[in-house]
MIVO-851065 format. One record per residue (C-alpha): residue number from 1; x, y negated, z negated; residue in three letters. Coordinates in Angstrom, 1 decimal. Example, Ala and Ser with C-alpha at 12.3 -4.5 7.8 and 13.67 -1.06 7.14 Angstrom:
R  num      px      py      pz  residu
R    1    12.3     4.5    -7.8     ALA
R    2    13.7     1.1    -7.1     SER
//
This chain:
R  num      px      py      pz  residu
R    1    22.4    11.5     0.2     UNK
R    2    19.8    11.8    -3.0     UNK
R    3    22.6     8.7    -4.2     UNK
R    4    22.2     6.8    -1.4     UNK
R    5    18.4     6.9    -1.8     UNK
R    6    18.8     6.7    -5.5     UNK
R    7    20.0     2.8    -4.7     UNK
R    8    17.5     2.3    -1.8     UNK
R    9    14.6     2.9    -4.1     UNK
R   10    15.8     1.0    -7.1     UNK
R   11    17.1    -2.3    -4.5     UNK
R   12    13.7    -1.8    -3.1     UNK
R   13    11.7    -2.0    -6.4     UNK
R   14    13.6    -4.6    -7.7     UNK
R   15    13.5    -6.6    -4.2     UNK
R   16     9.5    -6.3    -4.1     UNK
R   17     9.2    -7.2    -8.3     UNK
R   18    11.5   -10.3    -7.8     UNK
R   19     9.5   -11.3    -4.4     UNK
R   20     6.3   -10.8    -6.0     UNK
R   21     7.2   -12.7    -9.6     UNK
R   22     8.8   -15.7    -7.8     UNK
R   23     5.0   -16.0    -5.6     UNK
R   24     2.9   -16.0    -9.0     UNK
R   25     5.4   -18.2   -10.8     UNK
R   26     5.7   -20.4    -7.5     UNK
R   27     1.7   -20.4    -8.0     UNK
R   28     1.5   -21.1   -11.5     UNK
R   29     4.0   -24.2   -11.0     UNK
R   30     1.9   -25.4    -8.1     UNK
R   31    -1.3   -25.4   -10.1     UNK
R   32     0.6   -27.0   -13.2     UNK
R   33     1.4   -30.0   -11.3     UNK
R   34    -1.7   -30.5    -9.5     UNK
R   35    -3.2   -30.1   -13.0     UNK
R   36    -0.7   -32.7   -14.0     UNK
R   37    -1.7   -35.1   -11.5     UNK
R   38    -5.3   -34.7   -11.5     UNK
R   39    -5.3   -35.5   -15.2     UNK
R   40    -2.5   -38.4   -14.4     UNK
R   41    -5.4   -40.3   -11.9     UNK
R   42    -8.1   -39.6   -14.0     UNK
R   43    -6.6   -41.1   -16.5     UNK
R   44    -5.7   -44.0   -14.5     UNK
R   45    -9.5   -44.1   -13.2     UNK
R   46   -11.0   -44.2   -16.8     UNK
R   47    -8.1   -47.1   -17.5     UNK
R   48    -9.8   -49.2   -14.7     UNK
R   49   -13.2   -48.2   -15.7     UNK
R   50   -12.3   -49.1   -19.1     UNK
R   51   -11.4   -52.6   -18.0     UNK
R   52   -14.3   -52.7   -15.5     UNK
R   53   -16.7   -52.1   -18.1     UNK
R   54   -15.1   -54.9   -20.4     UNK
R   55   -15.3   -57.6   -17.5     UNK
R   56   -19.1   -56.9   -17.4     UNK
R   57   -19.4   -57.1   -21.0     UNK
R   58   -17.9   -60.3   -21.5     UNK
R   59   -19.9   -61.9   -18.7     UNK
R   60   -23.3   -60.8   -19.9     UNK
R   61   -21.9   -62.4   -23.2     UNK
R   62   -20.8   -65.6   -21.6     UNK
R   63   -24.4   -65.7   -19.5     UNK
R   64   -26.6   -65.5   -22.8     UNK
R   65   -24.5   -68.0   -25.2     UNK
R   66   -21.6   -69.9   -23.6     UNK
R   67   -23.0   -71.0   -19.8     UNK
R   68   -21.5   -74.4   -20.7     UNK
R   69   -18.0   -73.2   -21.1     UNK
R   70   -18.6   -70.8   -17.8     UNK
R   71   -19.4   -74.3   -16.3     UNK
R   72   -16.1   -76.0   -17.1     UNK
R   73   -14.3   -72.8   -15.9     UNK
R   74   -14.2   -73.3   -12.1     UNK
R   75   -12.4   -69.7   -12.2     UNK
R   76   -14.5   -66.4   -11.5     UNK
R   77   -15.4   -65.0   -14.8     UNK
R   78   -14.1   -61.8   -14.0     UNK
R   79   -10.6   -62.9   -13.3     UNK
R   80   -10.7   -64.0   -16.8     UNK
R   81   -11.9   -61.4   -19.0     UNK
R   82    -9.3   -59.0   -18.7     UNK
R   83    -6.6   -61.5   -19.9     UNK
R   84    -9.3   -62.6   -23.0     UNK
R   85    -8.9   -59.4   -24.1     UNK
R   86    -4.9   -59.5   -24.8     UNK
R   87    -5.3   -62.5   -26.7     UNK
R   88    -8.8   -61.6   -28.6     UNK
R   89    -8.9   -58.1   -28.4     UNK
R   90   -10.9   -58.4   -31.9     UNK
R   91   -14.3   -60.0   -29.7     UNK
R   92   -14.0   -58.3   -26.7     UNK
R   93   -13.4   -54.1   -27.7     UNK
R   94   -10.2   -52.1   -27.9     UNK
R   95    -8.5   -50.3   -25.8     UNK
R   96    -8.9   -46.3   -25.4     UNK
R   97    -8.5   -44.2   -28.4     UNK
R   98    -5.6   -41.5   -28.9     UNK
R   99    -6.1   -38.5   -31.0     UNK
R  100    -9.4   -37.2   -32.4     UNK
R  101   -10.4   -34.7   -29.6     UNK
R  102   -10.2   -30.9   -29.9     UNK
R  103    -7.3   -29.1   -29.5     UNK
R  104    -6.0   -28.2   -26.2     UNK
R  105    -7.2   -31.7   -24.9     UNK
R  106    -4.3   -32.0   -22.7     UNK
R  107    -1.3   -35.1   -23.6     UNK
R  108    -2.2   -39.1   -23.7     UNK
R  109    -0.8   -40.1   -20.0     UNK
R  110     0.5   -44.0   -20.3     UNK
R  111    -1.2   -45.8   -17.9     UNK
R  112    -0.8   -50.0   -17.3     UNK
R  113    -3.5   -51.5   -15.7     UNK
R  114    -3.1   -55.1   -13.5     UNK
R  115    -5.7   -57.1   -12.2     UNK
R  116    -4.9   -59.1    -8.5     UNK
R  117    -6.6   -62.2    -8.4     UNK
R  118    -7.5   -63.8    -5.7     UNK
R  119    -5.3   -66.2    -5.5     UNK
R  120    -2.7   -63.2    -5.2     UNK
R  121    -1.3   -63.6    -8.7     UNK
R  122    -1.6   -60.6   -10.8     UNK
R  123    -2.2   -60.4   -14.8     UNK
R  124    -2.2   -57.2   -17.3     UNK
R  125    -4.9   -56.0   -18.3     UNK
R  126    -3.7   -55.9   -22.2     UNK
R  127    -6.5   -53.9   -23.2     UNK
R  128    -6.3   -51.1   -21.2     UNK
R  129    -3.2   -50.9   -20.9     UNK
R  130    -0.9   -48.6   -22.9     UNK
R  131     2.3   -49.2   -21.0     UNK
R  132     4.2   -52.0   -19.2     UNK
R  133     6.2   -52.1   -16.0     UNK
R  134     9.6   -54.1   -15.4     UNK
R  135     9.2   -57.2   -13.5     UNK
R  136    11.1   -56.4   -10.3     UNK
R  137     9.4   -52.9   -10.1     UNK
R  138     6.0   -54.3   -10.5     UNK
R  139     6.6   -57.4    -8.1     UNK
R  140     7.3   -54.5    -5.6     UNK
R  141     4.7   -52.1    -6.0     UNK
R  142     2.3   -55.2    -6.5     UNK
R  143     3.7   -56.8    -3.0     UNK
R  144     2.8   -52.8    -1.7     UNK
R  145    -0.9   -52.8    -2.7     UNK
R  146    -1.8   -56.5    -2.1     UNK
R  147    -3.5   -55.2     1.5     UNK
R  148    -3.6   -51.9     0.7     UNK
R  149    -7.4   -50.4     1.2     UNK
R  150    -8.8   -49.0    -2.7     UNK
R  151    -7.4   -45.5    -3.4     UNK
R  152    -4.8   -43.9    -4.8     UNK
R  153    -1.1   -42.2    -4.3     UNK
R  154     2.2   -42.2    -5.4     UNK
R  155     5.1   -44.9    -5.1     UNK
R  156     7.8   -42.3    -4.9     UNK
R  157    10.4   -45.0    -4.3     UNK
R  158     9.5   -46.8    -7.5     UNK
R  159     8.6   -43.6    -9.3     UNK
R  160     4.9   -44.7    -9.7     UNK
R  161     1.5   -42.9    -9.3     UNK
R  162    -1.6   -45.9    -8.9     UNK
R  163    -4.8   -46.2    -8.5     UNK
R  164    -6.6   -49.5    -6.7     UNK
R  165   -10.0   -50.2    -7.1     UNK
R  166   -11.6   -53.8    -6.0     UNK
R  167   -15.1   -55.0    -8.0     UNK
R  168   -17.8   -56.7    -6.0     UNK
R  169   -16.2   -59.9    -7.1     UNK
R  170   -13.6   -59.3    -5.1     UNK
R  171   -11.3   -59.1    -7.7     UNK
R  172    -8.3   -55.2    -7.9     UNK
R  173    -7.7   -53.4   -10.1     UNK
R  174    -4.6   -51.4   -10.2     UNK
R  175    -3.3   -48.8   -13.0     UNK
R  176    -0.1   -47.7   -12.7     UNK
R  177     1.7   -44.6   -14.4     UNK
R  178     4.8   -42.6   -14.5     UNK
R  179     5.7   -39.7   -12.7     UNK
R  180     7.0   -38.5   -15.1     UNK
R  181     3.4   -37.9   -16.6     UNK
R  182     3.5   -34.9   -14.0     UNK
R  183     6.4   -33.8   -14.7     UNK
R  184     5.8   -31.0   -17.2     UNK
R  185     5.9   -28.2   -14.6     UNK
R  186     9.5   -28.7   -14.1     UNK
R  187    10.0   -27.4   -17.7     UNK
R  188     7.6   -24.5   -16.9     UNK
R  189     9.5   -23.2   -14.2     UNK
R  190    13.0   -23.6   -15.6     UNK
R  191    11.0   -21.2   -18.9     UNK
R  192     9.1   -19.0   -16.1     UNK
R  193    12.7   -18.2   -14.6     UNK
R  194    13.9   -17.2   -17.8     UNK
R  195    11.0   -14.8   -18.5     UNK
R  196    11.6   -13.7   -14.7     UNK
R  197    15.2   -12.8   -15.1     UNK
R  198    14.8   -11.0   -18.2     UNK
R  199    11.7    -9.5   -16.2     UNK
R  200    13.6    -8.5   -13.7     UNK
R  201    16.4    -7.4   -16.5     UNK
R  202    14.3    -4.7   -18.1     UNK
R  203    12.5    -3.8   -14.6     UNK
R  204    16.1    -2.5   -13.4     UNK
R  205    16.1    -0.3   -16.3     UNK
R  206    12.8     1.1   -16.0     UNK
R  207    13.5     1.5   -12.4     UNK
R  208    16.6     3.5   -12.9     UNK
R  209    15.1     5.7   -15.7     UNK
R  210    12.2     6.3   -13.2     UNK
R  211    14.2     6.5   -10.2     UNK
R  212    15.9    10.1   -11.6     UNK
R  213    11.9    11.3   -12.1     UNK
R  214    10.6    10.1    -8.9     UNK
R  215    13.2    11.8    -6.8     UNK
R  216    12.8    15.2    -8.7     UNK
R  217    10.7    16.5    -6.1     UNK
R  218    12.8    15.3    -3.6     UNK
R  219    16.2    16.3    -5.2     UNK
R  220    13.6    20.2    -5.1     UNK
R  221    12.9    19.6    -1.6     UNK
R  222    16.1    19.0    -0.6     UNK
R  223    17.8    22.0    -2.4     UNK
R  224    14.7    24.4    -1.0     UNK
R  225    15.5    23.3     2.6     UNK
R  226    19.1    23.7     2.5     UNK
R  227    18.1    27.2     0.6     UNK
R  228    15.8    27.5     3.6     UNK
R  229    18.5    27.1     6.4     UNK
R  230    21.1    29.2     4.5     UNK
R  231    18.8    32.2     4.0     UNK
R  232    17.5    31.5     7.7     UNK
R  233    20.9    31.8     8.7     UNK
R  234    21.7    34.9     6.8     UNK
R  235    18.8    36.9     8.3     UNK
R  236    19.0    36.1    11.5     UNK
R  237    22.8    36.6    11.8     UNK
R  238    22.4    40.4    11.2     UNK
R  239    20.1    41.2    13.9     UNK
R  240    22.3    39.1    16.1     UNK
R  241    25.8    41.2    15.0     UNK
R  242    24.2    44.3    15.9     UNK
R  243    22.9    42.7    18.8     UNK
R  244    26.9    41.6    19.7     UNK
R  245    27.8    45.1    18.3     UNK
R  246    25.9    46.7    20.5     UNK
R  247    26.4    44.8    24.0     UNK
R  248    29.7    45.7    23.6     UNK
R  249    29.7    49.0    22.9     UNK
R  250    27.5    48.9    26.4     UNK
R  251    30.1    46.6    28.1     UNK
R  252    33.3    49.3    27.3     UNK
R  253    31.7    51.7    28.7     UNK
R  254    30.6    50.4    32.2     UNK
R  255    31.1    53.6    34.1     UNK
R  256    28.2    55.5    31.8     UNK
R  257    24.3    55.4    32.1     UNK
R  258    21.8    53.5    30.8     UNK
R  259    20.0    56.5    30.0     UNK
R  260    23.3    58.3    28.4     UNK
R  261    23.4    54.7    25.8     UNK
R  262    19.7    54.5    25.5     UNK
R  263    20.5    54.2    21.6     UNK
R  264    22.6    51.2    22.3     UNK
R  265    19.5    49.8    24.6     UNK
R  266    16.7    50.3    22.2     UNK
R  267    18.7    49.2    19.2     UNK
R  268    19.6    46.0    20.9     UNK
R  269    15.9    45.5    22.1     UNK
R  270    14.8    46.5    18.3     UNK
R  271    16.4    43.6    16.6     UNK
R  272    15.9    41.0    19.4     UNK
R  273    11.9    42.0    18.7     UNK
R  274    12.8    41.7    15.2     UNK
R  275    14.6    38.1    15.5     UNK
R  276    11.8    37.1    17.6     UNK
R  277     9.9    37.8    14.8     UNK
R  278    11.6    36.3    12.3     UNK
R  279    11.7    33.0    14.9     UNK
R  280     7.8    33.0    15.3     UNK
R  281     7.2    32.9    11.2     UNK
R  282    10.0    30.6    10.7     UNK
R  283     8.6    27.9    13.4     UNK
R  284     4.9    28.5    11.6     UNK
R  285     6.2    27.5     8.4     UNK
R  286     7.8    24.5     9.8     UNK
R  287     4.2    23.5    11.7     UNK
R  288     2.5    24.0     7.9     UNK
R  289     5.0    22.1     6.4     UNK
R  290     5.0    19.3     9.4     UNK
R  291     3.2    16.2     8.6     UNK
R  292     0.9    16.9    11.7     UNK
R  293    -0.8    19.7     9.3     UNK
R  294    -2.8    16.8     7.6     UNK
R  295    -3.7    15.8    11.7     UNK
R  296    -4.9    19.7    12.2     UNK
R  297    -6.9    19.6     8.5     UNK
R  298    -8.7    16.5     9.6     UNK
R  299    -9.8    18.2    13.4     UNK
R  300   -13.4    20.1    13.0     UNK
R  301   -12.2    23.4    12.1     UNK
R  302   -14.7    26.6    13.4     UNK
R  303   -17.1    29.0    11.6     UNK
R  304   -15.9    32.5    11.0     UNK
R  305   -17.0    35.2    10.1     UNK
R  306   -14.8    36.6     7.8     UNK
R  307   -16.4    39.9     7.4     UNK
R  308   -16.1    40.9    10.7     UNK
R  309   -12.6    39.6    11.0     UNK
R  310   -11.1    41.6     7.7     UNK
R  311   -13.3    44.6     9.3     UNK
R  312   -11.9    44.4    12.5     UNK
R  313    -7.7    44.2    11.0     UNK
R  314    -8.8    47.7     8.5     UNK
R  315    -9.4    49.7    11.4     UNK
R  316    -6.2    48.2    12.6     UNK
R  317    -4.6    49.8     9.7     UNK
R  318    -6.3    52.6     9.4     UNK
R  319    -3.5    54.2    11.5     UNK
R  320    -1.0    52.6     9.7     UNK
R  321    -2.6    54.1     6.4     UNK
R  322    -2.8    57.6     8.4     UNK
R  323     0.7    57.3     9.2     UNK
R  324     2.2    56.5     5.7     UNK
R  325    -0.2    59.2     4.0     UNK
R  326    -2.1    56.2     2.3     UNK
R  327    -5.5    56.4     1.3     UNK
R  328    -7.1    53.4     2.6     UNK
R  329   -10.3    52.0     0.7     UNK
R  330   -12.8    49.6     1.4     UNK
R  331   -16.1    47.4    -0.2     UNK
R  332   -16.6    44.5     2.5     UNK
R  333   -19.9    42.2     1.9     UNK
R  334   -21.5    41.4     5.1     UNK
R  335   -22.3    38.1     5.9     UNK
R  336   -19.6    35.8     4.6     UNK
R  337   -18.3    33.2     6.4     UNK
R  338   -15.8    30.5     6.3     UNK
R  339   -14.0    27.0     8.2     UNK
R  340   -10.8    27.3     9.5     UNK
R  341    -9.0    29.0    12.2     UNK
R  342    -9.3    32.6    13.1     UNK
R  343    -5.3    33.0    14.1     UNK
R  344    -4.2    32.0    10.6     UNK
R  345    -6.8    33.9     8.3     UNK
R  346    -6.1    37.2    10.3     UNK
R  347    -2.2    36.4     9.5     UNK
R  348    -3.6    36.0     6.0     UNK
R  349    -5.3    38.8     6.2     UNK
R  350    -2.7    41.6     8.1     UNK
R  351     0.1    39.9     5.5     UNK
R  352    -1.7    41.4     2.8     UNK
R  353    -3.0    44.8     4.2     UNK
R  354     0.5    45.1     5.8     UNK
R  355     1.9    44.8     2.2     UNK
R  356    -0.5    46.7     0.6     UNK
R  357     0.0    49.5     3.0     UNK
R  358     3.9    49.2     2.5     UNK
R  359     4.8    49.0    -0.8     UNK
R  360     2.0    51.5    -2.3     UNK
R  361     4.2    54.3    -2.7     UNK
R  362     3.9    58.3    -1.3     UNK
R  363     0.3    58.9    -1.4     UNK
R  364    -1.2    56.0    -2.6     UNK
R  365    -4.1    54.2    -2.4     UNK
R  366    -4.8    50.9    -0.6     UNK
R  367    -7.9    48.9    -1.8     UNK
R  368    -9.6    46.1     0.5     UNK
R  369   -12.9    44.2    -1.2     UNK
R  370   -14.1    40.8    -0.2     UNK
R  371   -17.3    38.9    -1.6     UNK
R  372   -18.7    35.8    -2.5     UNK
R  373   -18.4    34.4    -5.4     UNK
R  374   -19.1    30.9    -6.9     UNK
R  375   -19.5    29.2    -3.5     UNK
R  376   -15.8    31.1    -2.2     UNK
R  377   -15.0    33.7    -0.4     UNK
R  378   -12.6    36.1    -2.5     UNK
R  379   -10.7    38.9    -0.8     UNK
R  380    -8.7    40.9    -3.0     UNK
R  381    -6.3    43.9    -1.7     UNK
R  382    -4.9    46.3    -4.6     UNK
R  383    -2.6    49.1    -3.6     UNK
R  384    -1.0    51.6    -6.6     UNK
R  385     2.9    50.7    -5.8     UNK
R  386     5.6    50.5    -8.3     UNK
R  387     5.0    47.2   -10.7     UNK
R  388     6.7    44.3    -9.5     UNK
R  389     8.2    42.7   -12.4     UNK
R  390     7.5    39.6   -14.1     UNK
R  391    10.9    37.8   -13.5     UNK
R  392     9.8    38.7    -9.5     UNK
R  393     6.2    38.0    -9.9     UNK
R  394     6.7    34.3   -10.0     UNK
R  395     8.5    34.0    -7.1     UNK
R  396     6.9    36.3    -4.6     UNK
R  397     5.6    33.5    -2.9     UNK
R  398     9.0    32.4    -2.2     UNK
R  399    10.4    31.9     1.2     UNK
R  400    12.8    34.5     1.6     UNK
R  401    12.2    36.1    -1.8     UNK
R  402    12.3    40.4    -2.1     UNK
R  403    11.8    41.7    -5.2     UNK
R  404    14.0    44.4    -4.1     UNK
R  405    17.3    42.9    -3.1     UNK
R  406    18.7    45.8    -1.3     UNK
R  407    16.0    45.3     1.7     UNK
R  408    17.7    43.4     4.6     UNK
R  409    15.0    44.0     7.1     UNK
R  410    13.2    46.6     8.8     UNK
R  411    10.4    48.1     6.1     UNK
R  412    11.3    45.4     3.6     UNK
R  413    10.8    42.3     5.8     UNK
R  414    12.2    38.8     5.7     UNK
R  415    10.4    37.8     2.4     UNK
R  416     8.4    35.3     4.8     UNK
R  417     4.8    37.1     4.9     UNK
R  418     4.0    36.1     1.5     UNK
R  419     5.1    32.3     1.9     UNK
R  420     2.9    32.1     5.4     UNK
R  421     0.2    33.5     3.5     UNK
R  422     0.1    31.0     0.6     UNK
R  423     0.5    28.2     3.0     UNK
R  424    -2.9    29.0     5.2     UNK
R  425    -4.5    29.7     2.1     UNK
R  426    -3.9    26.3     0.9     UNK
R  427    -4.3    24.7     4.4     UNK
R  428    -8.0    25.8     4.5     UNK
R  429    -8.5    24.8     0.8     UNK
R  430    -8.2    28.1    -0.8     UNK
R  431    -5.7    29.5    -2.8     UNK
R  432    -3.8    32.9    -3.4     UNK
R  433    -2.6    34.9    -6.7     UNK
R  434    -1.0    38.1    -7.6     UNK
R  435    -0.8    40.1   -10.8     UNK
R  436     1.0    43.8   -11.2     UNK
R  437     0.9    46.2   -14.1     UNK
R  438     1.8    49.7   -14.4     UNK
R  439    -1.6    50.7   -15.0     UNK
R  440    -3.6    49.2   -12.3     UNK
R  441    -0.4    48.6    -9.9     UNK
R  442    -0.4    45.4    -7.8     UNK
R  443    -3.4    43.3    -6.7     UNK
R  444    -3.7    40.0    -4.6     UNK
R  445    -6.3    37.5    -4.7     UNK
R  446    -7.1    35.1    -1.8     UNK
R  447    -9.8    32.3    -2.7     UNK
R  448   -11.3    30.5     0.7     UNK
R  449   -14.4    28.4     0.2     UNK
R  450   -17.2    29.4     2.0     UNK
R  451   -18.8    27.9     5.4     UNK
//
């Protein structure tokens, strides 16, 4: 199964990487070529602006100092100064520069510019112009924008972006250039999906070195549960063989009373109280580990008072003490009070006295203090038992987990107290420690913040 999920995560990763490179390249290719264009019609703009700004040149010139030749001319003076300029280029200005602007300027786009007389006869703008059409294409794109309203577009057919713009004097203007021109975000992508497949390349092998540490806690989980279920199995199958054992013991002898095979009665009824047990702490660790515990953390939780509740479970033990020849000690501070719920801190609380009591040894002493201290409540329960060792101290906590491996039940439990305790503990923000040493014996130290 961990396999299986193994794969799932890494085709995941690897599905949501290559989804979300191919929308930012997709983006950055979309940009490029509306860059591209943009700087493709502006280019073709300043070409006609150029040639615009020419035509008004040479007519101021011809109104101060040649209004006799303007006379002679029957023509519009602005349908010939574009076409003086190809042949006197010298009088009239050059066309734009190339080169001398800073780096990063962005490339020269070659741009012809044509002006439509008229008449309906069309003439290059020499220049302006820094490229040249063939005949049949222009005759075509010229026949296209004869009646076409000012603006510009792209000839797709003919492979042209243009640009039409008419003076006051009637007279078009039309710059022309290739689409190629925008055509450098084809290169761009074909170099974004190679840095995207060599992306995606060393994203696999990231994915599959992380995969192994991502699932470790998993991979835990999963061995704990099945741990869980086996050693769930084990306890409860002994209380239900003697339960078996002794129904039929009952059952092959049908002619006695139940009062001659009380034993058999009371032993069955024993271990069924016992597996019920057993049942009740098993289905409250599965509602602490359930994911509705974050639900019941986030529901207003109620004020107790937690030094009437850890006075009210001693004199519940005071018997048990009286009964096991324990001395049982107290120092309680009045007064303290925390949030949470008063059915799980008093199964915090008779977890710990009820260990205590248990495991502090013929004639020994039981020690119950709680306090305030640093904005927490701290209840700490010492009893003088035999030192649990440090191999076991780590792992008292554990679900299922008995120091002393030759207890199967009765005095010694299910190894489950100690878990349930940890787990309320941390469910109302607290948390919960133990330490043993031949000298001071065992001590356990619940933290709960205060109300």
């Amino acid at each position: 199964m961990l396999k299986k999920l193994r794969i799932k995560f890494i085709a995941l990763n690897m599905a949501t990487v290559a989804v979300v490179l191919a929308v930012i390249f997709s983006a950055i290719c979309v940009i490029n070529y509306q860059q591209s264009v943009a700087s493709v019609h502006e280019a073709m703009s300043n070409a006609i602006a150029f040639t615009e700004s020419k035509s008004r040149a040479l007519t101021d010139d011809d109104t101060q100092g040649q209004e006799g030749a303007r006379e002679q001319d029957a023509g519009d003076p602005d349908e010939q100064a574009d076409g003086d300029w190809k042949d006197d280029g010298a009088r009239h200005g050059t066309p734009p520069q190339i080169g001398g602007g800073p780096a990063g300027s962005g490339p020269h786009v070659p741009v012809a510019v044509y002006r439509i007389l008229k008449s309906g006869s069309y003439a290059l703008a020499g220049s302006a112009a820094s490229a040249s059409i063939a005949d049949d294409v222009l005759e075509k794109a010229i026949s296209q924008l004869a009646d076409a309203p000012d603006g510009s577009g792209e000839l797709s057919e003919l492979g042209l972006f243009y640009e039409k713009r008419t003076s006051d004097t009637g007279i078009a203007r039309v710059a022309f250039a290739d689409v190629s021109s925008a055509s450098g975000w084809q290169t761009l992508a074909l170099t974004l999906a190679g840095v995207g497949v060599v992306a995606l390349a060393v994203f696999f092998v990231i994915s599959v070195f992380f995969s192994r540490w991502a699932l470790r806690p998993v991979k835990r989980a999963w061995e704990q549960q099945r741990q869980f279920v086996a050693d769930a199995s084990h306890e409860l199958k002994t209380p239900l063989t003697v339960i078996l054992a002794n129904t039929s013991i009952l059952m092959s002898h049908p002619e006695r009373t139940i009062a001659s095979q009380s034993q058999w009665v009371e032993s069955t009824q024993a271990e069924g109280e016992r597996m019920q047990g057993l049942v009740a702490d098993l289905l409250l660790l599965a509602r602490l580990d359930a994911e509705e515990t974050d639900i019941v953390k986030s529901k207003p939780k109620e004020r107790i008072d937690l030094s009437n509740l850890v006075e009210g479970e001693l004199l519940q033990f005071e018997s048990v003490a009286f009964e096991r020849a324990i001395e049982l000690e107290s120092n309680v501070d009045e007064g303290i009070a925390v949030l949470g719920s008063i059915e799980r801190l008093r199964r915090l609380i008779t977890t710990l006295l009820d260990n205590a009591c248990k495991y502090a040894g013929d004639n020994g002493k039981a020690r119950v203090e709680l306090h305030a201290q640093n904005g927490n409540a701290c209840l700490v329960v010492h009893n003088t038992g035999s030192l649990i060792p440090a191999e076991d101290l780590q792992h008292v906590f554990d679900r299922f987990y008995r120091a002393d491996k030759a207890r199967t039940g009765g005095a010694g439990g299910f190894g489950l107290g100690l878990s349930i305790a940890k787990e309320v503990a941390e469910e109302h923000g607290g948390t919960i420690t133990a330490k043993s040493s031949d000298e001071e014996g065992t001590t356990f130290t619940a933290t709960l913040p205060t109300a």
